[in-house]
Residue frames as a rotation matrix with the C-alpha (Angstrom) as fourth column:
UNK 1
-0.259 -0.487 -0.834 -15.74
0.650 0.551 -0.524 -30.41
0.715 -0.677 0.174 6.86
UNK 2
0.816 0.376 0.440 -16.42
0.100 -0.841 0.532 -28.92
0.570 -0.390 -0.724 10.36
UNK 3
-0.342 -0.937 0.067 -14.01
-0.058 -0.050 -0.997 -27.40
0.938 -0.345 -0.037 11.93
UNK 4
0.830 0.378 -0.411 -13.80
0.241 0.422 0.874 -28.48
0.504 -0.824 0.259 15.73
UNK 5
0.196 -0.973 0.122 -11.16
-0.649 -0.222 -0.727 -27.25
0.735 0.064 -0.675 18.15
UNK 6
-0.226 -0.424 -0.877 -9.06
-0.075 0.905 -0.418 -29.39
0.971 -0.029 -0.237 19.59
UNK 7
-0.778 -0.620 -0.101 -10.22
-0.240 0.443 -0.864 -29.15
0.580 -0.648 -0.494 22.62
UNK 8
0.011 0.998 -0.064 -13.59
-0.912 -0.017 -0.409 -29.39
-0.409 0.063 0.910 22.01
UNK 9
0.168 0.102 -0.980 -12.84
-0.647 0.762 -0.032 -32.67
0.744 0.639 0.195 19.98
UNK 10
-0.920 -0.336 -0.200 -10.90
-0.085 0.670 -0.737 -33.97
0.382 -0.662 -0.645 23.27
UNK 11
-0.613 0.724 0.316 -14.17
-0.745 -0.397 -0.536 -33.41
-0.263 -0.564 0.783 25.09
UNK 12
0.415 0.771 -0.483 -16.54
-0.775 0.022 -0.632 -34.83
-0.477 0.636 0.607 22.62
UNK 13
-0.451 -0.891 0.043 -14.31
-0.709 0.387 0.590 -37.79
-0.543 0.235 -0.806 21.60
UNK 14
-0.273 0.764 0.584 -17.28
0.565 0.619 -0.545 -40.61
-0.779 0.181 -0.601 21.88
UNK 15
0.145 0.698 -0.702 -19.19
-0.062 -0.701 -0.710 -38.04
-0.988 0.146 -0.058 20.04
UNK 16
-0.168 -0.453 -0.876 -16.91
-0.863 -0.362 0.353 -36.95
-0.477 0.815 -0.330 17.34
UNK 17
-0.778 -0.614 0.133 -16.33
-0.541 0.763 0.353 -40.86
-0.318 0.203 -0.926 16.36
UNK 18
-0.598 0.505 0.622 -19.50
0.572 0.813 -0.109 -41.80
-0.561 0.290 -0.775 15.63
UNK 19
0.700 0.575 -0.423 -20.28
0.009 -0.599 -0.800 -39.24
-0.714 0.556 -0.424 13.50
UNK 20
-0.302 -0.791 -0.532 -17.18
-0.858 -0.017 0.513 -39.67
-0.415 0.611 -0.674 11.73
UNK 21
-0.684 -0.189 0.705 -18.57
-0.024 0.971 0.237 -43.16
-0.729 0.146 -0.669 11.23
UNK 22
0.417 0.845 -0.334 -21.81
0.127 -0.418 -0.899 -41.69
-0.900 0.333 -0.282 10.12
UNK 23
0.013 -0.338 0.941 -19.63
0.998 -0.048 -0.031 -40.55
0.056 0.940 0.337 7.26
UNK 24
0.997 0.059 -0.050 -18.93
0.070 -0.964 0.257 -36.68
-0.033 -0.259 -0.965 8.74
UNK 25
0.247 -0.962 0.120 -15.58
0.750 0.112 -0.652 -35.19
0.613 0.251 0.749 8.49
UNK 26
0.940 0.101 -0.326 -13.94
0.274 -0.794 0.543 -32.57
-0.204 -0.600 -0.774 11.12
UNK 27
0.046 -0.684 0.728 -11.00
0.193 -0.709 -0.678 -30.09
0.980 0.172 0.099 10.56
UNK 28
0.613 0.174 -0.771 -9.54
0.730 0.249 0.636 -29.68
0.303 -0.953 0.026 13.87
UNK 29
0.701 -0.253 0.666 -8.16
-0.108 -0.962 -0.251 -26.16
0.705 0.104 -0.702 15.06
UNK 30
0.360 -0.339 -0.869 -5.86
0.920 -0.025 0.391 -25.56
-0.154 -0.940 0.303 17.95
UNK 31
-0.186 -0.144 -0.972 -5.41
0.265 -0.960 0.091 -21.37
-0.946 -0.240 0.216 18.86
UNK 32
0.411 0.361 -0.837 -7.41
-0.652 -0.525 -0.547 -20.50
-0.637 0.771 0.020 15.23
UNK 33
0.135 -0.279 -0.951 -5.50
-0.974 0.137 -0.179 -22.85
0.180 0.950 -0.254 12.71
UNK 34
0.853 0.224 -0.472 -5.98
-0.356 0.910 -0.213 -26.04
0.381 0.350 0.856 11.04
UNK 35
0.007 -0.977 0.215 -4.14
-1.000 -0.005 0.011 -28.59
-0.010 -0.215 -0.977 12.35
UNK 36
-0.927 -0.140 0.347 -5.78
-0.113 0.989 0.098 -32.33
-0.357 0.052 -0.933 11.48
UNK 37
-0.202 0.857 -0.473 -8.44
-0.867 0.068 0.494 -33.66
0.456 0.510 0.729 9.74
UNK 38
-0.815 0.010 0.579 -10.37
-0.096 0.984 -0.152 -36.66
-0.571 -0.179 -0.801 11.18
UNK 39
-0.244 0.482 -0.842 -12.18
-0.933 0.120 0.339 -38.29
0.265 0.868 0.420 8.00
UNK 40
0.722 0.449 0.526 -13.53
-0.536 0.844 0.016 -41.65
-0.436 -0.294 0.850 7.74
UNK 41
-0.217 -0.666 0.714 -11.22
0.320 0.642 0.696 -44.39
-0.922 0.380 0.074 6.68
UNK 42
0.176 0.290 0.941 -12.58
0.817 0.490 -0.304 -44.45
-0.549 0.822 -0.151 2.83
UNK 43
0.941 0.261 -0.216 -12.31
0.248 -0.965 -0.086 -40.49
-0.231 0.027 -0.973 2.76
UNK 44
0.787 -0.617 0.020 -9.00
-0.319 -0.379 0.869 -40.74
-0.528 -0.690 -0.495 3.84
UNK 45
0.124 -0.298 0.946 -7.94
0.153 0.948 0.279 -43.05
-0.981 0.110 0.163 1.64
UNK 46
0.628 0.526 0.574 -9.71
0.774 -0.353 -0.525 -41.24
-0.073 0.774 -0.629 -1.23
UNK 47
0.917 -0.392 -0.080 -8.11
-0.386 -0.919 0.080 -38.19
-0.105 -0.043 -0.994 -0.26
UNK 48
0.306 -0.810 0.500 -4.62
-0.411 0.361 0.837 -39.47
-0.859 -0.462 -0.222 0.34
UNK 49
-0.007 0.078 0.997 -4.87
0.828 0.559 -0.038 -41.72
-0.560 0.825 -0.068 -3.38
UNK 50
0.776 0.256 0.576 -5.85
0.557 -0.706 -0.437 -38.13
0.295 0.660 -0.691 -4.97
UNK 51
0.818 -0.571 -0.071 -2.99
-0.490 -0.755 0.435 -36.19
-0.302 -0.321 -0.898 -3.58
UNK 52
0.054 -0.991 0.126 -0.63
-0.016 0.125 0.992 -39.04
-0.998 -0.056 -0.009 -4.72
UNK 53
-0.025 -0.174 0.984 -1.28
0.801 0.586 0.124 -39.01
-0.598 0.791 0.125 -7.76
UNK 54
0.758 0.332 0.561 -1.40
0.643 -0.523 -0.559 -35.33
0.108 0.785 -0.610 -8.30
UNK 55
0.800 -0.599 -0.043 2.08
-0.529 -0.737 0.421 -34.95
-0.283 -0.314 -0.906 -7.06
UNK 56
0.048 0.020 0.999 3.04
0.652 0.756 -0.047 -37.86
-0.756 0.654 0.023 -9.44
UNK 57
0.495 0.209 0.844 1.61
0.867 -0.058 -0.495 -36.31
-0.054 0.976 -0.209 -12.38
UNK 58
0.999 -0.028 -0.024 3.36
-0.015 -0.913 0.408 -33.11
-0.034 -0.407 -0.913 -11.19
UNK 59
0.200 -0.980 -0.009 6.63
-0.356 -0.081 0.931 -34.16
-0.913 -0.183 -0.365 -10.62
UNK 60
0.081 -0.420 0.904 6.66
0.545 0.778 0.313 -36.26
-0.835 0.467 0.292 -14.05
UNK 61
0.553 0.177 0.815 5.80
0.833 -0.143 -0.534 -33.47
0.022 0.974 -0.227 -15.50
UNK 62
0.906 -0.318 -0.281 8.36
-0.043 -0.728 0.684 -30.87
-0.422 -0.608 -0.673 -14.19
UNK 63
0.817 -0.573 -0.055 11.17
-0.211 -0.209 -0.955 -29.61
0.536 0.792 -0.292 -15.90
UNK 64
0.603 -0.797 -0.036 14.17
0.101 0.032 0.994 -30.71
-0.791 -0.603 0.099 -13.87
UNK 65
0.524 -0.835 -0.167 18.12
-0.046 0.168 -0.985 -29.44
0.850 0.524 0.049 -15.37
UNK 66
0.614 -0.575 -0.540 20.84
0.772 0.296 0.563 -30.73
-0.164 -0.763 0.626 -13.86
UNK 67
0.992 -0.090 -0.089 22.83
-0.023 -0.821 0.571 -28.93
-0.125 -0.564 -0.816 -11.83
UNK 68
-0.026 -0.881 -0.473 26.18
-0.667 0.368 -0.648 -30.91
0.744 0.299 -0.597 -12.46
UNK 69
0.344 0.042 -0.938 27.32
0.255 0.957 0.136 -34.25
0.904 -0.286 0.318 -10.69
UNK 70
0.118 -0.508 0.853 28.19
-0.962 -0.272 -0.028 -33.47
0.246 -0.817 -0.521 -6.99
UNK 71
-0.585 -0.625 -0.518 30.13
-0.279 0.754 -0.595 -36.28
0.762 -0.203 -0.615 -5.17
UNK 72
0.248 0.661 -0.708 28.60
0.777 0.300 0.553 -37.84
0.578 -0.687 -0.440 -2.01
UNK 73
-0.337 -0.597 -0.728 30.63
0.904 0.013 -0.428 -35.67
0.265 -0.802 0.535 -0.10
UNK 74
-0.993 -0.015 0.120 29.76
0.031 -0.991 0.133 -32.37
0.117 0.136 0.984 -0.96
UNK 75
-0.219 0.969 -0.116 25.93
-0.024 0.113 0.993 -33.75
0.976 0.220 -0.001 -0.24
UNK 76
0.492 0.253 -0.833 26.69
0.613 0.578 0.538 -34.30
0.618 -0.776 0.129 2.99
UNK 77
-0.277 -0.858 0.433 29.04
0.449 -0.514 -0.731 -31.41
0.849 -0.008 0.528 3.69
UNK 78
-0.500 0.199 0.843 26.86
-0.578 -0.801 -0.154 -29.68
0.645 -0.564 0.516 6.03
UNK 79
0.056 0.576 -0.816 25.69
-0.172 0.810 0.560 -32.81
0.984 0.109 0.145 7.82
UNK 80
0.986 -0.116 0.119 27.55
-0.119 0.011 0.993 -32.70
-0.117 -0.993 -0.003 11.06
């Protein structure tokens, strides 16, 4: 991915987008750190499909013990 900052991307909008169509991918800074990816649709998708399913397989495999049975209330206690 290149990284682009954001305010180089605002510039360069027309630009950016049809290289993204091309099938490029940009990482978008703002003051030194990541802060958005613009991917193509199919990328995105890809990506996005691969992250759920390795936080799935993650959670199914995670050791949860319960803690004991709390009431609604006490879930909400600090709510407002």
């Amino acid at each position: 991915m290149t990284p682009i900052t954001a305010a180089e991307a605002n510039r360069q909008f027309s630009t950016v987008l049809k290289r993204v169509r091309a099938g490029r991918s940009y990482v978008v800074t703002s003051h030194g750190q990541a802060v958005a990816r613009i991917v193509p649709v199919q990328s995105g998708d890809r990506i996005t499909n691969t992250a759920r399913g390795l936080l799935f397989e993650r959670l199914r495999s995670a050791r949860v013990q319960p803690v004991g049975a709390w009431s609604r209330n006490e879930l909400y206690e600090d709510a407002g």
